[in-house]
C-alpha positions in Angstrom: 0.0 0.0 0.0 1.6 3.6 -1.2 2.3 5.6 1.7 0.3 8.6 2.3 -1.8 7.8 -0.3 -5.1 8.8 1.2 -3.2 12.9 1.7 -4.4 15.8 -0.2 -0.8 17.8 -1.5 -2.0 20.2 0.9 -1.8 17.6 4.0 1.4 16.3 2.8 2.7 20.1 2.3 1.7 20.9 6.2 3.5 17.7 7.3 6.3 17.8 5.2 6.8 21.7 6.2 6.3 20.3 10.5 9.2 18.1 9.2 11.3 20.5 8.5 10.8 22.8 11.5 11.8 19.8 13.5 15.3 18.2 11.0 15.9 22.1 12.1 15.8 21.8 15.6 17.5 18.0 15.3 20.3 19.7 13.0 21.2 22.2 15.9 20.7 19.4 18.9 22.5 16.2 17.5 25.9 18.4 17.5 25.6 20.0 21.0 25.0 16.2 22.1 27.3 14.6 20.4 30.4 17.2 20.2 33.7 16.4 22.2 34.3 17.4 25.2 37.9 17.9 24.9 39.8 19.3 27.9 41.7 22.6 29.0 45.3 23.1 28.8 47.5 25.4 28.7 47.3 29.6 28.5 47.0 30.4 24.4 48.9 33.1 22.4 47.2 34.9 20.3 48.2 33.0 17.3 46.6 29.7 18.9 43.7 32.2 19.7 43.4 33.5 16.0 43.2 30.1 14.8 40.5 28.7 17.3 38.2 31.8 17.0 38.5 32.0 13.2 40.5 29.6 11.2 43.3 30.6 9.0 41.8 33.5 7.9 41.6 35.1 11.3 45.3 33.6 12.1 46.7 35.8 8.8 45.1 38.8 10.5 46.0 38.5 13.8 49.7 37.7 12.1 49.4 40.9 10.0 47.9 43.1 12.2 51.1 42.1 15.1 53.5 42.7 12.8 51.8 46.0 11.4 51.3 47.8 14.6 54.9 47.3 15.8 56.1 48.7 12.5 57.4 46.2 10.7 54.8 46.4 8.0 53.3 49.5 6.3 50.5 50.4 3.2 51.6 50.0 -0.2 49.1 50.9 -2.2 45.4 49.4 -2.0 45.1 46.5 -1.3 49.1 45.6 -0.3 51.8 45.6 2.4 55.0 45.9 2.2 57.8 44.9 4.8 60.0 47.7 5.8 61.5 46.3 8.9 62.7 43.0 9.1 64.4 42.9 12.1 61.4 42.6 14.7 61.6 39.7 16.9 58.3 37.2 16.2 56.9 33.6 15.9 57.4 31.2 13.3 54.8 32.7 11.1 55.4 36.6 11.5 59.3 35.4 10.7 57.7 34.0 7.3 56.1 37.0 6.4 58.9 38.9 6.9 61.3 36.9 4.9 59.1 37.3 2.3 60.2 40.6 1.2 58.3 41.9 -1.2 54.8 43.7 -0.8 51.8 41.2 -0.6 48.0 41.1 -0.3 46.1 39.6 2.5 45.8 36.1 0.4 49.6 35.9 -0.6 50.6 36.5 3.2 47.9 33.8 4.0 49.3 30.9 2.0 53.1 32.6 3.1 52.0 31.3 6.7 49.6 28.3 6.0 51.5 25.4 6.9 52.3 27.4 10.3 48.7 27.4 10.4 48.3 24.2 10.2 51.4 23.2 13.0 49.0 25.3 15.5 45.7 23.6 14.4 47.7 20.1 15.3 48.4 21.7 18.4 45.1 22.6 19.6 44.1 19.2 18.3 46.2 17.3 20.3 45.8 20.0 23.2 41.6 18.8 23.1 40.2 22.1 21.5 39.8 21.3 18.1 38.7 18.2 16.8 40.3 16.2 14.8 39.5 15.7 11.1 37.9 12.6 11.1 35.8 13.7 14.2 34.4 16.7 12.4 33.8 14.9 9.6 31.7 12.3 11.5 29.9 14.8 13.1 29.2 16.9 10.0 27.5 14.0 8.2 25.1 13.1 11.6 24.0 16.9 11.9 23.1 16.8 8.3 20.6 13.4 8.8 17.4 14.7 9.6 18.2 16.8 6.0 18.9 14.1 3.8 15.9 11.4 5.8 13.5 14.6 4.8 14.4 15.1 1.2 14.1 11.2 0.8 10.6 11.3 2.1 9.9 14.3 -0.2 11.6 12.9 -3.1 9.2 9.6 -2.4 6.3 11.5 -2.7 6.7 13.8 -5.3 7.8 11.0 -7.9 4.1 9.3 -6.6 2.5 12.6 -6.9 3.7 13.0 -10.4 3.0 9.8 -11.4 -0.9 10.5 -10.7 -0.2 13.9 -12.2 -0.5 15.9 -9.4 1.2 19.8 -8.9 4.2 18.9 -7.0 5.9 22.4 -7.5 5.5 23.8 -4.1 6.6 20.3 -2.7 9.7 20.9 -4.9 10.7 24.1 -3.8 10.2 22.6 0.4 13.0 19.7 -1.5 15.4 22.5 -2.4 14.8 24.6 1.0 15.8 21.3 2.5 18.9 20.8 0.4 20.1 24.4 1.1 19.6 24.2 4.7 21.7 20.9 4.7 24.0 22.4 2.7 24.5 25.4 5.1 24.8 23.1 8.3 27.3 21.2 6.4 29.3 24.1 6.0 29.0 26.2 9.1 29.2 23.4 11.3 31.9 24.3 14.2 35.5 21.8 14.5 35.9 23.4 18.0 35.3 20.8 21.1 32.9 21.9 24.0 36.5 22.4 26.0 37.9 24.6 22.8 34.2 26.6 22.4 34.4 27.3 26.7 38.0 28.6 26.5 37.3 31.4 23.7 33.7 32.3 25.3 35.9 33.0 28.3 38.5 35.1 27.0 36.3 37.1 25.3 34.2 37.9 28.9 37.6 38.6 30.1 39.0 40.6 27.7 35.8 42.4 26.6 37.8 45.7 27.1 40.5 45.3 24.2 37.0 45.1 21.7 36.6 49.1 22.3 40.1 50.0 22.4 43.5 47.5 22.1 46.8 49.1 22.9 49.4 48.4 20.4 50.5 45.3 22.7 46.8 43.7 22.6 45.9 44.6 19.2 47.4 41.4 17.8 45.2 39.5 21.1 41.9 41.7 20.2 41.9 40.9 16.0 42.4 37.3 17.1 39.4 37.8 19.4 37.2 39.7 17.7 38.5 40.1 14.1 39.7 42.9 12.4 36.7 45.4 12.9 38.4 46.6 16.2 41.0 47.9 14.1 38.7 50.6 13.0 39.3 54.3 14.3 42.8 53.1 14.7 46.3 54.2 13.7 46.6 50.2 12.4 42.9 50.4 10.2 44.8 49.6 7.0 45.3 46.0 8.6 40.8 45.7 8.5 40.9 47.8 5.2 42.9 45.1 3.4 40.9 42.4 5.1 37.8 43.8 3.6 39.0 43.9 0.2 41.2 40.6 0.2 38.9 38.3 -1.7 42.1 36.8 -2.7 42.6 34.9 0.8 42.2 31.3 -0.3 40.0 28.2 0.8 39.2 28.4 4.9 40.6 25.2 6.8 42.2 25.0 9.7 40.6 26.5 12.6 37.0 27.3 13.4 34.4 29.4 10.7 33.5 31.5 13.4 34.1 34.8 11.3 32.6 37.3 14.1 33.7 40.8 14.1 34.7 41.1 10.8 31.5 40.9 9.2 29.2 40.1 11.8 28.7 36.6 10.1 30.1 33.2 11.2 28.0 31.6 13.8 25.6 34.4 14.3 23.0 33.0 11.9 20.5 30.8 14.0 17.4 29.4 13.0 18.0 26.3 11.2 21.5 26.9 9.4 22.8 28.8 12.5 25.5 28.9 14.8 27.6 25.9 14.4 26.9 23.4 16.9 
């Protein structure tokens, strides 16, 4: 006997659409259960910060903007810096930069410093506050269930309902709301352990101050933080300016997709593709 044969398209529309609401609510609540709990070790730096908060994109910043407001960096042109001092003392990845040479944008500094990126995303790893690979991966794919159970139901009924020649259009366009919202959890979903998610929601309480106004020593800290928007109204705004126009900065792994204070983005989105759980 064909399932739901005995609905109107309107009764299957309602149900398909109370579905929905719920994969939703399931996409959001499978991830908070299932996430690692990781542990807490050691005081960060702010390029271990960087990298937690907002993947390599946000480590290349915070690496920028540290070299740029102790002068070893300046403007060239629009969208470019250039070194001009090469003798500041730094970590492994502001040393890259600077034996670089040569003026770069925000995406040629980025892949400069990647594999540095990467040593510090081991790091955290192995330190419990990112997960590994193969653990995000995992929990990607079981956020993403309720989704693709959904869209199999749907697809069910709309190859029945156009066998008897029924509209399935609006059914359809439910299908492709699905897909996208899938798609969007896929995507946004958070690589940071319950352990790793805890230690930047307390550094940011503590260090709510450096948001509003970073001396030079905690402006590298505050970008890692809260991303380059607390540059603005500052003597080091070219740092923001260049991440703004840096559509040049390459694929994001690494860290977290938690792209706050930048663009007011990342995992601000709620509903059903929201904050990465």
């Amino acid at each position: 006997m064909q399932l739901f044969s005995s609905w109107t398209g309107s009764d299957f529309l309602i149900f398909y659409s109370a579905l929905l609401f719920a994969g939703c609510f399931a996409a959001w609540w499978i991830p908070s259960q299932l996430r690692g709990t990781g542990r807490r070790g050691e005081a960060l730096d702010a390029e271990s910060v960087a990298l937690l908060t907002g993947g390599r994109d946000r480590f290349a910043d915070a690496v920028l903007a540290d070299l740029f407001v102790r002068g070893a960096l300046e403007r060239s042109g629009k969208d470019r810096l250039a070194v001009v001092r090469g003798d500041i003392a730094s970590g492994a990845a502001g040393k890259a930069l600077l034996a670089a040479g040569g003026p770069m944008t925000r995406g040629e500094a980025r892949r400069i410093i990647d594999l540095h990126a990467e040593r510090i995303a081991v790091r955290l790893r192995r330190s419990g506050l990112l997960m590994w690979p193969e653990q995000h991966a995992r929990l990607r794919w079981l956020s993403i269930t309720p989704f693709a159970a959904l869209f199999v139901l749907g697809l069910y009924r709309q190859r029945a309902g156009s066998a008897l020649d029924e509209p399935t259009g609006f059914l359809l366009i439910l299908m492709g709301l699905t897909a996208i919202l899938a798609v969007i959890r896929f995507v946004q979903s958070d690589p940071r352990t319950a352990s790793g998610l805890a230690a930047v929601g307390d550094l940011r309480t503590r260090s709510s101050r450096i948001a509003h106004a970073p001396r030079p020593e905690e402006a590298s800290l505050a970008v890692a933080l809260f991303g380059t928007g607390v540059l603005v109204g500052t003597p080091w705004e070219p740092v923001h300016a260049l991440r703004q126009r840096g559509g040049d900065s390459g694929d994001g792994g690494g860290g977290s997709s938690d792209s706050s204070g930048d663009s007011g983005s990342g995992c601000g989105g709620g509903g059903c593709g929201g904050c990465g759980g």
